[in-house]
C-alpha positions in Angstrom: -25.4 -30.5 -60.1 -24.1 -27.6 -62.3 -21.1 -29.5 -62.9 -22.7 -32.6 -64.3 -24.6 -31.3 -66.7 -22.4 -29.5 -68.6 -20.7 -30.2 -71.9 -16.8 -30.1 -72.4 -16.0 -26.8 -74.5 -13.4 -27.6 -75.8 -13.2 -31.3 -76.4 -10.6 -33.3 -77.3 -11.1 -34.8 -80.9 -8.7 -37.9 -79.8 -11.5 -38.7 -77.1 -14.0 -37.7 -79.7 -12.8 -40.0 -82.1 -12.7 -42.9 -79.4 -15.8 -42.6 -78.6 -17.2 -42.7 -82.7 -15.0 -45.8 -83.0 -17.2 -47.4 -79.6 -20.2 -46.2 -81.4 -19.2 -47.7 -84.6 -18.2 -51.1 -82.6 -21.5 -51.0 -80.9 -23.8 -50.4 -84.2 -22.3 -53.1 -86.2 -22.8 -55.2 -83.2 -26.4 -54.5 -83.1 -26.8 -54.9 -86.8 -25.3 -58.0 -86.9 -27.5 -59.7 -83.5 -30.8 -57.0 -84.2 -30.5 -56.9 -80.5 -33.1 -54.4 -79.3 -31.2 -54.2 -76.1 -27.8 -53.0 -77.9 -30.3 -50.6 -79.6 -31.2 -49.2 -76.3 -27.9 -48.9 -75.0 -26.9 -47.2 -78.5 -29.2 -44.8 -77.5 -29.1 -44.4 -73.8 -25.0 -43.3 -74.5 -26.1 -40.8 -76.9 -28.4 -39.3 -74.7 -26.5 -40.0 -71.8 -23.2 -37.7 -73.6 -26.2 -35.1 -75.0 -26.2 -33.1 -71.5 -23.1 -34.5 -69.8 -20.4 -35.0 -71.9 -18.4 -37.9 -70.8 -19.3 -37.9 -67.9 -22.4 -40.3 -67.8 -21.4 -42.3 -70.3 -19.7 -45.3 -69.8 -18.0 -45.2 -73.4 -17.4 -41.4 -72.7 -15.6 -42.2 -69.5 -13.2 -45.0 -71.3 -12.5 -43.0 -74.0 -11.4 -39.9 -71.7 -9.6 -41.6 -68.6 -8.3 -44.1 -70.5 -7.5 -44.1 -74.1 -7.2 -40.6 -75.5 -4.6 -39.8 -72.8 -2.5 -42.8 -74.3 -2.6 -41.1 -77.8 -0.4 -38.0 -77.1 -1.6 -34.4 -76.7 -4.8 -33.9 -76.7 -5.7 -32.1 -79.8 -8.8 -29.6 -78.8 -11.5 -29.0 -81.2 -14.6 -26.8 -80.1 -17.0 -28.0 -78.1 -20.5 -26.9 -79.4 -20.6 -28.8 -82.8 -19.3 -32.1 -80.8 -22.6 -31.3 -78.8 -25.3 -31.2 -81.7 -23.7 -34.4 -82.9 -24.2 -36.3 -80.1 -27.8 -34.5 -80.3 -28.1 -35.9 -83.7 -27.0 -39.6 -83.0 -29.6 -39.1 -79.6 -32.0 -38.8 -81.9 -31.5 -41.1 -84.6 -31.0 -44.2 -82.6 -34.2 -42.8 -80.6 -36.1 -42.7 -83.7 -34.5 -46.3 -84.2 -35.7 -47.6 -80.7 -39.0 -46.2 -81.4 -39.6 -48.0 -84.9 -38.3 -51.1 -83.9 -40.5 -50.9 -80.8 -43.6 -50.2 -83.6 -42.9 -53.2 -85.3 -40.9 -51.7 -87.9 -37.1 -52.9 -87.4 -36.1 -52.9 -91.2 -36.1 -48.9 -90.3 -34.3 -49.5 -87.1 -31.3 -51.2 -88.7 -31.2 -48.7 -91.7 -30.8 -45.5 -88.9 -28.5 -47.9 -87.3 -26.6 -47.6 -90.6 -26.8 -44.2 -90.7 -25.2 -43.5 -87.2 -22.4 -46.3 -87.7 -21.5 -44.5 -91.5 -21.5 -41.1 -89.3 -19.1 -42.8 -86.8 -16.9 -44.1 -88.8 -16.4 -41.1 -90.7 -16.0 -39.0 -87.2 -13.3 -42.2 -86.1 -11.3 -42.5 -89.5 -11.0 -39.6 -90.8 -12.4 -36.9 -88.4 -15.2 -36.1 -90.5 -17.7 -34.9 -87.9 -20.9 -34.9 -90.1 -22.7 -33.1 -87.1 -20.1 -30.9 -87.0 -20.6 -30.0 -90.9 -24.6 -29.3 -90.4 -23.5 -27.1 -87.0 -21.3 -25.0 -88.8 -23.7 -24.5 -92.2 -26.7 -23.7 -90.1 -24.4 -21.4 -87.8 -23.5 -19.7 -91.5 -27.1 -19.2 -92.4 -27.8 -17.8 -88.7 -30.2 -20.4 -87.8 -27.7 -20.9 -84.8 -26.6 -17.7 -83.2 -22.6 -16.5 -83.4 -22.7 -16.6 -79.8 -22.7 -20.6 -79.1 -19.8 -21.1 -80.4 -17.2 -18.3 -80.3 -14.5 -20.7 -81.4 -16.3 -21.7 -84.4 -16.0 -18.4 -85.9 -12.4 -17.9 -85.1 -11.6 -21.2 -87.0 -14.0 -19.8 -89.5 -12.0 -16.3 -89.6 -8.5 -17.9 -89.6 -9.4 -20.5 -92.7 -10.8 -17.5 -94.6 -7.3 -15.5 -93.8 -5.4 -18.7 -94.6 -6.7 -19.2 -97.9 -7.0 -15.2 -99.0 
């Protein structure tokens, strides 16, 4: 049980990236039929990846097993700020769920937006906008130095780079 529940660290950003473009596929899918059931299943991957990884996720599982491994080398990114990301888009399309299940879908497709802007940022150009927030609140302390080791070593070796 230990095993499933536990998030890659690191990850590979090729994966990562397959799975944004999915995500990106799926939102503008959803905004295009206002399915509330493609709403759900945006959501139930997000929090399906949240605790797992890939490993419960359907998209996760493609985008490991099957495509990244077709793209080269696996370039290996840290695995924490992937995490929060997927925590961010868990909530988001939750939030989306939950309005459109209020009677408010007008907010549902806008947070559907949001997520498919953030995906396609993470799948074309490798902008992980979850990763940005990580990394600023890990700077201002509000996450500890010690989740993500890695982080700081990038952190360390940019500053060095640039000095």
């Amino acid at each position: 049980m230990s095993t499933l529940f536990r998030f890659p660290n690191p990850v590979n950003e090729k994966a990562a990236r397959t799975v944004a473009t999915g995500v990106v596929v799926l939102a503008i899918l959803t905004l295009i039929v206002r399915s509330p059931f493609l709403l759900a299943l945006l959501a139930v991957g997000f929090l399906a990846r949240v605790p797992t990884g890939p490993t419960l996720s359907p998209l996760g599982q493609l985008a490991t097993r099957v495509v990244a491994p077709r793209l080269g080398a696996p370039k290996l990114v840290p695995g924490p700020p992937k995490r929060f990301a997927q925590a961010i888009g868990a909530v988001v399309t939750v939030s989306a769920l939950i309005t459109y299940l209020l009677g408010v879908p007008t907010s549902s497709w806008i947070l559907v937006g949001m997520v498919g802007v953030f995906a396609f940022a993470e799948a074309t150009f490798a902008f992980c906008v979850g990763c940005l927030i990580f990394a600023r609140l890990q700077a201002w302390g509000v996450i500890p130095e010690s989740v993500c080791e890695a982080c700081n070593d990038v952190r360390s070796r940019a500053v060095v780079a640039t000095s």
